[in-house]
C-alpha positions in Angstrom: 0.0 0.0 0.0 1.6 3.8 -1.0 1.8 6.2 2.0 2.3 9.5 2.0 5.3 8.3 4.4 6.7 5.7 1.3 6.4 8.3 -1.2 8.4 10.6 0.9 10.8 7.5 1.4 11.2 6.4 -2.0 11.4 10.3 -3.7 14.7 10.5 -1.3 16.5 7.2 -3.0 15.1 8.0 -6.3 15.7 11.7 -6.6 18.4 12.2 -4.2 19.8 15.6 -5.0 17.7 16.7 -7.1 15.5 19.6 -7.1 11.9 19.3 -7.6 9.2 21.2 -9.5 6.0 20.8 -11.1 4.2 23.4 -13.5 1.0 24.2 -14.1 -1.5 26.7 -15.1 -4.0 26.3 -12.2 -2.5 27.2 -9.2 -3.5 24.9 -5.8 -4.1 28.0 -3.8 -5.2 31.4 -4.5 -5.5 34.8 -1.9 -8.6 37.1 -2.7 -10.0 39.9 -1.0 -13.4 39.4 1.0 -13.8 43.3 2.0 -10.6 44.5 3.1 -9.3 40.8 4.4 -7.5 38.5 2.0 -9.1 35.1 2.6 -7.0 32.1 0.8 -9.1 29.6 -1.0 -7.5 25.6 -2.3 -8.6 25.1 -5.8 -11.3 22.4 -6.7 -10.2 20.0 -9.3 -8.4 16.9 -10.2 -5.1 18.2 -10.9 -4.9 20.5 -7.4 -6.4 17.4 -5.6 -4.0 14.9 -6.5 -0.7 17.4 -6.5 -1.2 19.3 -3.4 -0.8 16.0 -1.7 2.3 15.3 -3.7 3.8 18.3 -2.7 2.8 18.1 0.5 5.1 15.2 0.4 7.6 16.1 -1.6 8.3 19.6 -0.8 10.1 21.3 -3.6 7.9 24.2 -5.6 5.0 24.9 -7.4 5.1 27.4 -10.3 1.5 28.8 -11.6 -0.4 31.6 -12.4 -1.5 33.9 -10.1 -5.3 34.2 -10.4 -6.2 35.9 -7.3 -7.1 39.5 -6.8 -4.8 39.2 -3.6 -1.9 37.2 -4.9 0.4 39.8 -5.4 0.1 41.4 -1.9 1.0 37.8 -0.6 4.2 36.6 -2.4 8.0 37.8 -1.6 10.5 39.9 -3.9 10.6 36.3 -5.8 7.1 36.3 -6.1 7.0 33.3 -3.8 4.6 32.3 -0.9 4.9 29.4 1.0 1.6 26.9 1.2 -0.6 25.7 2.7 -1.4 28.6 4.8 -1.9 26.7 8.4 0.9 24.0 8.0 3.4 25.4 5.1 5.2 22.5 3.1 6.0 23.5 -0.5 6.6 27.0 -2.3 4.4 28.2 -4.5 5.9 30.7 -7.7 3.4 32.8 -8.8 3.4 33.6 -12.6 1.9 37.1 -14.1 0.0 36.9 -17.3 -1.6 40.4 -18.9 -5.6 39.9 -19.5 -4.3 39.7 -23.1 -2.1 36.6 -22.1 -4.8 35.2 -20.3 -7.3 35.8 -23.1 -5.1 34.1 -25.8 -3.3 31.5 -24.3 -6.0 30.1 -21.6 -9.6 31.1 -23.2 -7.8 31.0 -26.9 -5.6 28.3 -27.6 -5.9 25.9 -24.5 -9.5 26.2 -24.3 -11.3 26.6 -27.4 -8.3 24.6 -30.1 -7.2 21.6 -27.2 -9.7 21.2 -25.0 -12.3 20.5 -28.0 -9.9 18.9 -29.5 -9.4 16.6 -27.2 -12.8 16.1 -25.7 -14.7 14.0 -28.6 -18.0 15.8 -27.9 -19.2 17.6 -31.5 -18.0 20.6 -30.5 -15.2 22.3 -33.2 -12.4 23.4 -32.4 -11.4 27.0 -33.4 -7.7 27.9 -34.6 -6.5 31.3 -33.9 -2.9 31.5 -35.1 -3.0 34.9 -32.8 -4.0 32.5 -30.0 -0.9 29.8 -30.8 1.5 33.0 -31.1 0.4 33.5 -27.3 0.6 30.1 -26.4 3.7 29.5 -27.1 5.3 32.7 -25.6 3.4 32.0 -22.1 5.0 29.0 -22.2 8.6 30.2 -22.2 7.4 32.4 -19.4 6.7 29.2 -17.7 9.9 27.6 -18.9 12.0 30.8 -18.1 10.7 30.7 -14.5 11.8 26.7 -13.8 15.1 27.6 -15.6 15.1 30.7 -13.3 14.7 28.6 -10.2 16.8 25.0 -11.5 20.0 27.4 -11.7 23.1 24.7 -12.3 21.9 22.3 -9.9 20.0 19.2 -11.1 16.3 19.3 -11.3 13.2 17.1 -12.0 10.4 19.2 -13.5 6.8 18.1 -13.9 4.7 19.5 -15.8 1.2 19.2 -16.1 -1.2 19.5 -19.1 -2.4 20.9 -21.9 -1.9 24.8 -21.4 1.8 23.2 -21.0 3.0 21.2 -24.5 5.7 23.5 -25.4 7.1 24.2 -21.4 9.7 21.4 -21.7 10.9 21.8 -25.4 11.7 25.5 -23.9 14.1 23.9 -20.8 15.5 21.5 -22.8 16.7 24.0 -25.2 18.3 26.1 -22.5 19.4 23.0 -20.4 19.4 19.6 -22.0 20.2 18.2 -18.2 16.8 18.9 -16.7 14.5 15.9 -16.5 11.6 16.7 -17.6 7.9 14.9 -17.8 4.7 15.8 -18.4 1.1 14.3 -17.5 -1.8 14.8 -19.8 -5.3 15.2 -17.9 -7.7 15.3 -20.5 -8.2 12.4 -23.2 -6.1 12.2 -26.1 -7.9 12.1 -29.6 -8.0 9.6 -32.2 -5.7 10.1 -35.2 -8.3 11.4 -37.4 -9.2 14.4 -34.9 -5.9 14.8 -34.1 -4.8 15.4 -37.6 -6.8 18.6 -38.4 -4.9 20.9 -35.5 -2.2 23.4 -37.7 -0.5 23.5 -34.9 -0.1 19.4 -34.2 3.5 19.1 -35.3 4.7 22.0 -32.8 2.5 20.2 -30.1 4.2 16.7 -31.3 7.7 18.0 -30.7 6.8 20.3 -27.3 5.3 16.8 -25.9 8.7 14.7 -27.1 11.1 16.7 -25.6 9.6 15.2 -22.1 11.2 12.3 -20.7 8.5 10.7 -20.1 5.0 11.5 -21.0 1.9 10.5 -18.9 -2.0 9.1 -19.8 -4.3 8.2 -17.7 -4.9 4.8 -19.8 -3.4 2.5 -22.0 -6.3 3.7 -24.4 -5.0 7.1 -25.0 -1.6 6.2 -24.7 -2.0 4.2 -28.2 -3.7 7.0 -29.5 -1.1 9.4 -29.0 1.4 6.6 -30.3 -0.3 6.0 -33.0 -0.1 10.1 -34.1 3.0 9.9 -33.5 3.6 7.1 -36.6 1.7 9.4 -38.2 1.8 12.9 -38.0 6.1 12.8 -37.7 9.2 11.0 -38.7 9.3 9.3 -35.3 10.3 5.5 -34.4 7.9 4.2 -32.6 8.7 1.4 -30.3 4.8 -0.4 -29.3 6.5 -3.1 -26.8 8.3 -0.8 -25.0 6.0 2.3 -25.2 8.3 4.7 -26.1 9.3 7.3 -29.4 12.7 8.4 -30.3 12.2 11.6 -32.1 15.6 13.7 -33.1 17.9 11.3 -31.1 15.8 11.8 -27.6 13.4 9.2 -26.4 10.4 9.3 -24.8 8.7 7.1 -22.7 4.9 6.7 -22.9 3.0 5.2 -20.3 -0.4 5.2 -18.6 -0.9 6.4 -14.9 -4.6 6.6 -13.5 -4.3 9.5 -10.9 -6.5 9.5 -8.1 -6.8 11.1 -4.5 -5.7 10.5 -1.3 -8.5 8.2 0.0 -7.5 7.9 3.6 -7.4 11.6 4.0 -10.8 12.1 2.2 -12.3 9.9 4.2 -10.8 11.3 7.5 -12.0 14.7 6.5 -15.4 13.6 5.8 -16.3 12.9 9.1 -14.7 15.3 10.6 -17.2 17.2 13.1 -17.6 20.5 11.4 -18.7 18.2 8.2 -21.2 16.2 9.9 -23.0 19.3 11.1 -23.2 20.3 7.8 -24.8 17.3 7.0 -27.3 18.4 9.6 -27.8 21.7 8.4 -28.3 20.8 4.1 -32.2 19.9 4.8 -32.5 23.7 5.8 -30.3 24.6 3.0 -31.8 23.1 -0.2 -34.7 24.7 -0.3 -37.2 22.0 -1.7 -38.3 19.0 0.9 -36.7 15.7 0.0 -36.4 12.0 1.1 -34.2 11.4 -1.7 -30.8 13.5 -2.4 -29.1 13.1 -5.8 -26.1 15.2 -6.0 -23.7 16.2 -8.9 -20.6 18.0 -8.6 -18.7 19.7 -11.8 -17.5 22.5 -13.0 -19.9 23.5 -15.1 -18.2 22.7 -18.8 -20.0 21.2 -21.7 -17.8 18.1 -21.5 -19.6 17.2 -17.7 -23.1 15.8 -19.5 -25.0 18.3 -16.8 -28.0 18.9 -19.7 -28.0 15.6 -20.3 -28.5 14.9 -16.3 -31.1 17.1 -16.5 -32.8 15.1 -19.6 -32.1 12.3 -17.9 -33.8 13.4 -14.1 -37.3 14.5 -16.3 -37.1 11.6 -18.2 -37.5 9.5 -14.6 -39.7 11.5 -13.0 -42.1 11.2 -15.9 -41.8 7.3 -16.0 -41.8 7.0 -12.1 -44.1 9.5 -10.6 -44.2 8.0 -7.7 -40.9 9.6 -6.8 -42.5 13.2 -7.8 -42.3 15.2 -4.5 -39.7 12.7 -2.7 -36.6 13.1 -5.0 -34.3 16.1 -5.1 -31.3 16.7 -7.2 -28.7 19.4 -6.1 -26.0 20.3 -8.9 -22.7 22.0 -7.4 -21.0 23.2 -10.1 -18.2 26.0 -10.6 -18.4 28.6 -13.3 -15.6 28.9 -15.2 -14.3 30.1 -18.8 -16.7 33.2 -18.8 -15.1 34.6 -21.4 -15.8 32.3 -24.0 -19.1 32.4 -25.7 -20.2 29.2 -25.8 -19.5 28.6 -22.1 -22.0 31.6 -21.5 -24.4 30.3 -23.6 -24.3 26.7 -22.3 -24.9 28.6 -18.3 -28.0 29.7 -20.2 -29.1 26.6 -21.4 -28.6 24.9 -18.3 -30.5 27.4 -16.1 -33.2 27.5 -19.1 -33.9 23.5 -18.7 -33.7 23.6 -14.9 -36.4 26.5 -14.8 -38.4 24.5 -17.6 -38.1 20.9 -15.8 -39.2 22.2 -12.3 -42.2 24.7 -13.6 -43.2 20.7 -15.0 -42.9 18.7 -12.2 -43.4 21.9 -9.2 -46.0 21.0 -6.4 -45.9 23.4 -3.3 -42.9 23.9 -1.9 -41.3 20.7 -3.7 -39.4 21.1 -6.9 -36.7 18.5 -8.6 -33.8 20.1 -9.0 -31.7 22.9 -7.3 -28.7 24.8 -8.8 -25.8 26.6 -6.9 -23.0 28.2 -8.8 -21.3 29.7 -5.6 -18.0 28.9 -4.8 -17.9 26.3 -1.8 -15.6 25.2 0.7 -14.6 22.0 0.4 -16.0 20.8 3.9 -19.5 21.1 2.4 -18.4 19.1 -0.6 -17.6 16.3 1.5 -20.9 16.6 3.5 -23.0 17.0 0.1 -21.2 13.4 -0.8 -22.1 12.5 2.7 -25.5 13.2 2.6 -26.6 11.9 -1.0 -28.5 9.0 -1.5 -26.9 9.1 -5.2 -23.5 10.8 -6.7 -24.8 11.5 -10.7 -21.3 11.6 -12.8 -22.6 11.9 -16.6 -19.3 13.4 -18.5 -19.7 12.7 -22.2 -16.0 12.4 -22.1 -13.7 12.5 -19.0 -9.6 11.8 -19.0 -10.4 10.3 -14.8 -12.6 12.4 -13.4 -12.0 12.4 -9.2 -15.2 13.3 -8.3 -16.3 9.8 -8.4 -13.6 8.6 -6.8 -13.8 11.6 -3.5 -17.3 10.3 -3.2 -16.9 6.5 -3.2 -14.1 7.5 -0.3 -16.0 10.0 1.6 -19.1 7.5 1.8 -18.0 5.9 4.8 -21.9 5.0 5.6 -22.2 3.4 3.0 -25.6 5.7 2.4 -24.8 6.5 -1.1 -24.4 4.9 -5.2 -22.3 5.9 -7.3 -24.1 6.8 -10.8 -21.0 6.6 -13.4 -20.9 7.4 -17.1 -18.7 4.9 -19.6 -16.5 7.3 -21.1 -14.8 8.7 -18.0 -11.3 7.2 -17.4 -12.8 6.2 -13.8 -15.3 3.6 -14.9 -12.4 1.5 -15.7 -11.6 0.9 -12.5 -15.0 1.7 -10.5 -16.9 -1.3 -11.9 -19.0 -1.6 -9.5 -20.8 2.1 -10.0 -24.2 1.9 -11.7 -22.5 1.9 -15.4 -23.9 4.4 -18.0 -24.4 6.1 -21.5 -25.3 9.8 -20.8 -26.2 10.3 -24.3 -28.8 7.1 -23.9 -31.6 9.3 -21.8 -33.7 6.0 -21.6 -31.6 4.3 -19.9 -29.6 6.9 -17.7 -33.5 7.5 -15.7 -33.8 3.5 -15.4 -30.6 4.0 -13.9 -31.5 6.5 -11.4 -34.3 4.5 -10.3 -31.9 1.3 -10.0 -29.9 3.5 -8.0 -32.7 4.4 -5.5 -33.7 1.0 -5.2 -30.7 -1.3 -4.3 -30.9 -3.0 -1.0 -28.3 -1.5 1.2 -26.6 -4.8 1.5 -26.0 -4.4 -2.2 -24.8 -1.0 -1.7 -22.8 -2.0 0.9 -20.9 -4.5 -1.2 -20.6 -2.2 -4.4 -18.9 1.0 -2.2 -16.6 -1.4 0.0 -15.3 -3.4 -3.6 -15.0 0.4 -4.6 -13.0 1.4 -1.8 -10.5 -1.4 -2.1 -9.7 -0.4 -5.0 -8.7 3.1 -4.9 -7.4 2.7 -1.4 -5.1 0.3 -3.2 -4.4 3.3 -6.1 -4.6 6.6 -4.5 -2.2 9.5 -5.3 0.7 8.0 -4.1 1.0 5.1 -6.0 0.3 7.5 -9.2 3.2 9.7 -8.1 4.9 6.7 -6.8 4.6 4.9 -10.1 5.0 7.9 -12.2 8.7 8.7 -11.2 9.5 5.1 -10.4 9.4 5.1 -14.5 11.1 8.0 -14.8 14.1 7.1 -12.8 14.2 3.5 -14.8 16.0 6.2 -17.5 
């Protein structure tokens, strides 16, 4: 079993004098002002939840971008604060963007040319070559800051998606001695889709100048090996996993993060949680006997119309659960600035006032929305409270909220409703298994959910358990630079 404590242990032998860094757009913490205080906030999100841990750890520093409205008035001359706030462990290097930075290279290129690229979900991808120019210049600001920090002494650097192809081809450049890796988050695309990005043969090369280069499975691993035969003058090497491009090789392997389960579970029953618990039937508004809960940033990949096609598609069939069920959906804003994000906010709240002016009797209605930001505490007593956790993403590289509500159900109260084409289901078998595009079948599902004998439920969630208390973050890190150090 990995420990935090192993980790630590094994990171010494393996790493011993080396300096250690990971880089990443999202930053695990941010400071913003609430009145004249600053207040700190920890990011929601796979990537934060799994590396915060890591670095916890590891020590060693974080460099992102500062998003906060506070972040400057925090850092040192370096532009450096040390995190977390109550129990410090890790720097964290803040990086400046201009709003023109930010609007090219994170609403531009990473989020509306990758991220649709990537995510197989009809949606085009748009091209901006204004968009790449920025891109690529943000990353040597990245690159320029771990070369800043890495000075002669040997350094691993981690990097961490796709806002971050070109960071490492940028430090090898300057310094051919830094090891470099990078993990991918998000799916990879088939050939075909791949093959219509301008820009693929930069991205190609950016991605190979890692030392080793990180899916979450085997599935997208092939893919990208499979570009790579066929997008560039590459040798491929399938038993090994690995392409030698330009005399440097690459290793390609697949690492399903995940979270640190003991710690999740600890946390969610703490006391301050379970008196949240107590206090949610005063918070949702509508009465319920039933609680269905989702929790996603709200992003057209997460299938949240579709879970709403899906809830008014069971209530209509089973009536009998009209005025008993409730579905709350948590869910972040984010990517403001893009259009289509706006419009899909619109269409969301659109079909949630349009399925509850259906289904509303009294005081009861199906399905509450809250865009707030929450703290994390009340995350873990939604997942504590819910008779269901509703994961529909039409497309999902892991996705962790499954996995921080199988840990956090420590009752054994709740099921796990998971969609196919989320890298989670492959190891989560024994979630109630689903299509979100197959409406029909997603409300049967719903109703299976409700209806399982807890005994049932009781098996499912402790199977579930098992199995990513046996892969939590540690192994992934654990297992990520055991590979690396096989070099």
């Amino acid at each position: 079993m990995w420990t935090k404590e192993n980790l630590q242990e094994m990171l010494k032998q393996k790493l011993e004098g080396y300096q250690f860094m990971v880089v990443s757009n999202r930053e695990p913490y941010s400071h913003e002002y609430e009145g004249r205080k600053i207040k700190c906030f920890k990011a929601i999100g796979g990537l934060v939840t799994a590396l915060d841990s890591v670095l916890q750890s590891t020590g060693g520093t974080w460099i992102a971008y500062g998003s906060g409205d506070a972040d400057k008035d925090v850092v040192d001359k370096n532009d450096i604060v040390r995190m977390p706030v109550n129990n410090p462990r890790y720097n964290l290097k803040r990086i400046w963007l201009t709003k023109e930075e930010e609007n090219d290279f994170y609403y531009g290129y990473s989020n509306q040319a990758l991220w649709p690229l990537c995510h197989i979900v009809y949606r085009q991808p748009l091209f901006n070559v204004s968009h790449y120019n920025t891109y690529l210049n943000v990353n040597k600001k990245f690159a320029a800051a771990v070369l800043d920090i890495a000075g002669k002494e040997k350094s691993f650097v981690w990097t961490q998606d796709y806002q971050m192809c070109l960071v490492a081809k940028f430090i090898k450049e300057a310094n051919p001695g830094i090891i470099t890796a990078l993990f991918w988050h998000i799916p990879w695309p088939n050939p075909e889709v791949f093959r219509i990005c301008p820009q693929k043969i930069e991205i190609m090369e950016g991605l190979l100048s890692n030392d080793l280069l990180g899916f979450h499975i085997h599935y997208h691993c092939h893919r990208f090996l499979e570009a790579c035969e066929q997008e560039i003058e590459a040798k491929v090497q399938w038993e090994e996993m690995s392409v030698t491009y330009k005399g440097h090789t690459t290793l390609v392997r697949p690492f399903p993060i995940s979270i640190d389960t003991q710690n999740v579970a600890s946390q969610a029953n703490l006391h301050f949680v379970k008196n949240e618990i107590d206090n949610l039937p005063d918070e949702i508004d509508p009465p319920y006997e039933i609680l269905a809960v989702g929790v996603d940033r709200i992003d057209y990949t997460k299938g949240i119309v579709e879970k709403l096609y899906a809830i008014d598609r069971f209530l209509e069939k089973y009536p009998q659960y009209q005025g008993r069920f409730v579905f709350f959906q948590q869910g972040a804003l984010s990517r403001l600035h893009i259009k289509y994000y706006k419009e899909y906010i619109d269409r969301i709240q659109a079909l949630t006032e349009e399925i509850n002016w259906k289904y509303r009797c009294g005081k009861w209605y199906p399905i509450v929305l809250n865009n707030r930001r929450t703290e994390y505490y009340r995350q873990l007593a939604l997942y504590r409270a819910a008779d269901i956790c509703i994961v529909s993403s039409l497309h999902d590289g892991m996705n962790l909220v499954s996995k921080e509500f199988v840990a956090s159900n420590t009752d054994f109260k709740g099921m796990l409703i998971l969609s196919k084409f989320t890298g989670a289901s492959r190891e989560l078998k024994e979630a109630i298994l689903i299509n979100p595009y197959d409406i029909e079948n997603f409300a049967d599902s719903i109703k299976e959910a409700i209806e399982l004998s807890q005994d049932e439920k009781t098996s499912r969630v402790k199977k579930m358990q098992e199995t990513i208390e046996e892969n939590n973050v540690y192994k992934w890190a654990g297992k990520f630079i055991e590979n690396l150090a096989k070099l």
